[in-house]
C-alpha positions as CSV (number, residue, x, y, z in Angstrom):
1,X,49.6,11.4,-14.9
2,X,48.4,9.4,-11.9
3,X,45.1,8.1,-11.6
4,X,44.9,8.5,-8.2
5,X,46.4,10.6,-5.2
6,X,47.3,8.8,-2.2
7,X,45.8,5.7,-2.9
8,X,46.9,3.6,-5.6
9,X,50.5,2.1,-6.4
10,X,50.7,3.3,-10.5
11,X,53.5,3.9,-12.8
12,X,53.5,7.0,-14.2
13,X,51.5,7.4,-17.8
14,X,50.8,9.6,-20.3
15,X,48.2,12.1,-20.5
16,X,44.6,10.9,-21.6
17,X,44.9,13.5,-24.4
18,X,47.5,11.7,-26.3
19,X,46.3,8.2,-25.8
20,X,43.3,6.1,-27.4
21,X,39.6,7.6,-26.0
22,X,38.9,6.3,-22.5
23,X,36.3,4.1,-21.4
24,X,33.8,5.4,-19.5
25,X,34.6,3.2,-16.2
26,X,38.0,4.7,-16.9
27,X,37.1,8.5,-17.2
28,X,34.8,8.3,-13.8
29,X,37.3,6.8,-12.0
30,X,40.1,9.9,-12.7
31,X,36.8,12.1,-12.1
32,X,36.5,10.9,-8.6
33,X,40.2,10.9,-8.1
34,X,40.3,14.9,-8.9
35,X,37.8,15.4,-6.6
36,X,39.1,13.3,-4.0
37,X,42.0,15.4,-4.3
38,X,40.5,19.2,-4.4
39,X,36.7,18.6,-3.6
40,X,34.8,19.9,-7.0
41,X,35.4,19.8,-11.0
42,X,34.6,21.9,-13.7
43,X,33.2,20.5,-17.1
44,X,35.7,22.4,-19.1
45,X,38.4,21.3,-17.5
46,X,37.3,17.7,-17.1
47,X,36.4,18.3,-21.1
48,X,40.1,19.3,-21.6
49,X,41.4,16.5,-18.9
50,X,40.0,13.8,-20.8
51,X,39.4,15.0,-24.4
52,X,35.8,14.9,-24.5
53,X,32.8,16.7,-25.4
54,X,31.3,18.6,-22.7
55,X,28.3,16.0,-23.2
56,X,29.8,13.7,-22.4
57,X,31.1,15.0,-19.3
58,X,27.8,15.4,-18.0
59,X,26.6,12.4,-18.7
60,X,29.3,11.1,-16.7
61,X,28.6,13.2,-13.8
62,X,24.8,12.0,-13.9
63,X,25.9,8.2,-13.6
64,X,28.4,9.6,-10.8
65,X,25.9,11.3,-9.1
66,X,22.9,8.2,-9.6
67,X,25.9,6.4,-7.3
68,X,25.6,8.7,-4.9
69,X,29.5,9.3,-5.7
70,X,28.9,13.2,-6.1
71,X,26.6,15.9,-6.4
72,X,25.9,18.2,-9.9
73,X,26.2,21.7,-9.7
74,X,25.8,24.4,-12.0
75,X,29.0,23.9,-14.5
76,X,31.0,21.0,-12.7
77,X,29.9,18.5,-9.4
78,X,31.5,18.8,-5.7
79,X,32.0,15.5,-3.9
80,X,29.6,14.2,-1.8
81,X,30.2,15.0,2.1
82,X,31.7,10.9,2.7
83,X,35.1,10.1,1.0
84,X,36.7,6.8,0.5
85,X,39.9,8.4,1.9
86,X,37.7,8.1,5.5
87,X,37.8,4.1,4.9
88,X,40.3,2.4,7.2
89,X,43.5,0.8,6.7
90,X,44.0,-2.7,6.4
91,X,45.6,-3.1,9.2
92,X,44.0,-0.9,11.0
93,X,40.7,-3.5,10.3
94,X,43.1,-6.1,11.4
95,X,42.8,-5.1,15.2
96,X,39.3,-4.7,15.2
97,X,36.5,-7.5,15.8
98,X,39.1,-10.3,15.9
99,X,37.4,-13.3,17.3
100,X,34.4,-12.7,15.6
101,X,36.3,-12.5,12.0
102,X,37.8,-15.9,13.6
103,X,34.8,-17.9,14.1
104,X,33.5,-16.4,10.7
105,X,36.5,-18.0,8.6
106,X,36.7,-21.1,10.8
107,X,33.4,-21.7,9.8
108,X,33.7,-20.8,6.2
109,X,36.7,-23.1,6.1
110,X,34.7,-26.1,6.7
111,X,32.9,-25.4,3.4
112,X,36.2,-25.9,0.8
113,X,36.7,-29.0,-0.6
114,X,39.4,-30.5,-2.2
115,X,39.6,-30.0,-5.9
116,X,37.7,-27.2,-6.0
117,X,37.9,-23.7,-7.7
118,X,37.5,-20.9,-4.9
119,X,37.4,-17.1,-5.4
120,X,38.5,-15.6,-1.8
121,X,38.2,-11.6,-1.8
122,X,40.6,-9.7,-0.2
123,X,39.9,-8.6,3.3
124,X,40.8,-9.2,7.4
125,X,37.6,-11.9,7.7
126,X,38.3,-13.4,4.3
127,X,42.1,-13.9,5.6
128,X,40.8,-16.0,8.4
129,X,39.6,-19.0,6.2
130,X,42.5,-19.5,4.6
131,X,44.2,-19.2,8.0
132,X,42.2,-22.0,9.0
133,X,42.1,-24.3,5.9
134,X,43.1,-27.6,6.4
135,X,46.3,-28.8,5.4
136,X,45.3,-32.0,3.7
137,X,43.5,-30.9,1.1
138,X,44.5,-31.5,-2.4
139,X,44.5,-30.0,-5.7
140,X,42.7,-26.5,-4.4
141,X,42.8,-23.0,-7.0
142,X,42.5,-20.3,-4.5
143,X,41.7,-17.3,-7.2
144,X,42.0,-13.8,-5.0
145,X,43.3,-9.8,-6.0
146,X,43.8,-10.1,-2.2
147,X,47.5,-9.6,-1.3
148,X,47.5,-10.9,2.1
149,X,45.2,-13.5,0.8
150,X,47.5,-14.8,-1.9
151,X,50.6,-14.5,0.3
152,X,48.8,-16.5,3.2
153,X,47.3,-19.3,0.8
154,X,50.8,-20.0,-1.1
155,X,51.9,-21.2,2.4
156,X,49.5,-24.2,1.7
157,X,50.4,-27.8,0.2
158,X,48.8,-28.8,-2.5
159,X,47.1,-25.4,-3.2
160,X,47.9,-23.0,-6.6
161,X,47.9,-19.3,-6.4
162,X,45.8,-17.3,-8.7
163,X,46.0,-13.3,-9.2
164,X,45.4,-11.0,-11.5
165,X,47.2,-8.3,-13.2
166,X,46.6,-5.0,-12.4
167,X,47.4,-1.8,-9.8
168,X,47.9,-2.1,-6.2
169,X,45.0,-0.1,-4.2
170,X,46.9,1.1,-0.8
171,X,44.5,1.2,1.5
172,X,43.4,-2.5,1.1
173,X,46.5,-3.9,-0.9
174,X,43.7,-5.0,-3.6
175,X,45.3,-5.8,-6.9
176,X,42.5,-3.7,-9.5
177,X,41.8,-1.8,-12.3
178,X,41.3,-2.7,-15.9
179,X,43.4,-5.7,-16.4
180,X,42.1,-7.5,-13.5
181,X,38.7,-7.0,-14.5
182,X,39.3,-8.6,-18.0
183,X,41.4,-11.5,-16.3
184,X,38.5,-12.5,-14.3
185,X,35.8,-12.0,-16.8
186,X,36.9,-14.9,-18.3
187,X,37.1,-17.7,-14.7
188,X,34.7,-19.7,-13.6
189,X,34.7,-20.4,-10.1
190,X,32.4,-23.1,-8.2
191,X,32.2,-20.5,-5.0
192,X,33.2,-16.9,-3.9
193,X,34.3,-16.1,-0.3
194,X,33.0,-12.1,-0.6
195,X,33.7,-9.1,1.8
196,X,32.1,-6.6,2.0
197,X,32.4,-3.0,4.1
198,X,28.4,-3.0,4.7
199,X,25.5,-5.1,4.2
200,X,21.3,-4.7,4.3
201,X,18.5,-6.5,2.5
202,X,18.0,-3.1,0.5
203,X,21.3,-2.0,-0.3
204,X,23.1,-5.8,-0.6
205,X,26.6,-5.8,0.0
206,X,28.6,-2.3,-0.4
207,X,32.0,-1.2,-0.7
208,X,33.3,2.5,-0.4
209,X,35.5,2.0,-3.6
210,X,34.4,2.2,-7.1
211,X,37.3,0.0,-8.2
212,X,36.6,-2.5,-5.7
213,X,33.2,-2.6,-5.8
214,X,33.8,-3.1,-9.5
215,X,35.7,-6.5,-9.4
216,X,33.2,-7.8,-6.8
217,X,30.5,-7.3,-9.3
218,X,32.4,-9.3,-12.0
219,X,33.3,-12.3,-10.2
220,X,29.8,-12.6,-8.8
221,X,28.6,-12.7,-12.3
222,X,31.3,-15.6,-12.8
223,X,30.9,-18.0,-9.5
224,X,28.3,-20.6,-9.0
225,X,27.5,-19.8,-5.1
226,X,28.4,-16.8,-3.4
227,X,28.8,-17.0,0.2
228,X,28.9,-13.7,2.7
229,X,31.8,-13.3,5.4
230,X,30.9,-10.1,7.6
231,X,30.9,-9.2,11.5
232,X,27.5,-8.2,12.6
233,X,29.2,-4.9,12.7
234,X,28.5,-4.5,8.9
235,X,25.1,-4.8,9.0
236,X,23.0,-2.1,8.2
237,X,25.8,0.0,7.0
238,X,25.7,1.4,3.1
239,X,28.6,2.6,1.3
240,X,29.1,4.6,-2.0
241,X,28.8,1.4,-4.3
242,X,26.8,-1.7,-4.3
243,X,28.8,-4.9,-5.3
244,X,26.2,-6.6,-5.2
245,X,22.2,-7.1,-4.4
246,X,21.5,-9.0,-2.0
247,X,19.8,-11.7,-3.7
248,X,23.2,-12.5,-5.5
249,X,24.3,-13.8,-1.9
250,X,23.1,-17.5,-1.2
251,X,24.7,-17.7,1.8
252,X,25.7,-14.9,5.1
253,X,28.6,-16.6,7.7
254,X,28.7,-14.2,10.5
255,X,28.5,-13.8,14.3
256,X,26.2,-14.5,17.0
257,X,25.5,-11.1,17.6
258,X,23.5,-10.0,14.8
259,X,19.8,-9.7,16.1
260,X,17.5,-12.2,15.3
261,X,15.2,-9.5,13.5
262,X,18.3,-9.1,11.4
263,X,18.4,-12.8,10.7
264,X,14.8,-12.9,10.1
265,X,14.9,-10.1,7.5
266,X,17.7,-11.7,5.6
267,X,16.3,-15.1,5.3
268,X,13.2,-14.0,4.2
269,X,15.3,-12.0,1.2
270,X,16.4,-15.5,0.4
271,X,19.8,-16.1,2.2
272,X,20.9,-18.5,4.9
273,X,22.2,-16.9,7.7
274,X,24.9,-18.7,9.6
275,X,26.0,-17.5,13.1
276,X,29.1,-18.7,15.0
């Protein structure tokens, strides 16, 4: 079967009944996708699906629904009014705030260093420092599930290519799942580059994708300074998931039009705010 509909490049595999029991990360995430696809679930048939008690069903549906992912009802959940489907294309982010995404990975640029390990997520403001990298620096490991990212950053001299195994998500051409997650649980990195969809003092930095926000979380756990690339656009706005809290971000490069209440707010949560 395929664990998604739409929106993820995967080969076609068996049925969860005939293979090993699933993870639990692994059974929400074909929850979600069925009701991506037709709106609500019932536990039987999730029970049958998955090969599962109906206990354990539930209890995925409560961590679904503490995500604010879905909503229980009586025998099954519906999805919650907001779909990821709703997030936009890559390159339909591409023609959106383009100076400002610019000036943000200008400036985050200035901060690599030569003989460094570097984590740059995938994204259209993340592309924009490795579009403005210098060319002399040497012996630079650019680690990214971005596609456009990796593409861009194999361009460079003297820089090696890191990505990780894994499915291609279509909407952001994110390389995910399972086998990236293991990959990277096991780097160490000396900074991350994030990206983020949204991003407030209460709900840190969000992302509309369970897989995504996913891999976020794991590098951040793995990286030794985590620095913020996001329009002032993103402020404010929450997603489904939280990649991570906002006191797991040392440092915010954005533009000069986030309000200086904003700013305030965010440095006295413990970041430094950069605006360009």
């Amino acid at each position: 079967m395929h664990s998604n509909i739409g929106d993820y490049f995967m080969t076609d595999q068996p049925s969860p009944s005939t293979e090993k029991p699933l993870l639990a990360a692994e059974r929400q995430r074909i929850i979600i996708d069925q009701l991506e696809r037709v709106g609500s679930v019932r536990n039987a048939m999730l029970s049958e699906l998955l090969n599962v008690s109906i206990v354990t069903i539930r209890s995925d549906l409560r961590e679904l629904e503490m995500q604010g992912l879905l909503e229980i009802v009586h025998g099954g959940a519906v999805l919650k009014e907001w779909s990821p489907s709703l997030e936009p294309l890559l390159e339909e982010r591409q023609r959106i705030y383009v100076e400002e995404k610019k000036r943000i990975g200008a400036r985050a640029a200035q901060m690599v260093r030569s003989g460094q390990t570097i984590y740059v997520d995938g994204g259209t403001t993340t592309i924009e420092l490795i579009n403005h990298l210098p060319t002399n620096l040497e012996a630079l490991q650019i680690i990214t599930q971005g596609l456009n990212i990796g593409i861009a950053a194999a361009g460079i001299p003297n820089v090696e290519v890191v990505m990780p195994g894994g499915f291609v998500r279509r909407r952001t051409l994110s390389i995910l799942g399972p086998q990236a997650i293991t990959f990277l649980e096991t780097l160490n990195t000396d900074c991350m580059f994030m990206s983020g969809n949204g991003f407030s003092v209460e709900y840190g930095v969000t992302s509309p994708s369970l897989d995504e926000a996913e891999l976020k979380r794991t590098v951040v756990q793995r990286t030794g300074h985590v620095i913020l690339l996001a329009d002032s656009s993103k402020y404010g706005k929450r997603q489904l998931m939280t990649a991570a809290p906002i006191d797991r971000i040392q440092t915010l490069i954005t533009d000069d039009k986030l309000p200086d209440a904003a700013v305030t707010k965010l440095e006295n949560a413990g970041l430094e705010v950069i605006r360009v």
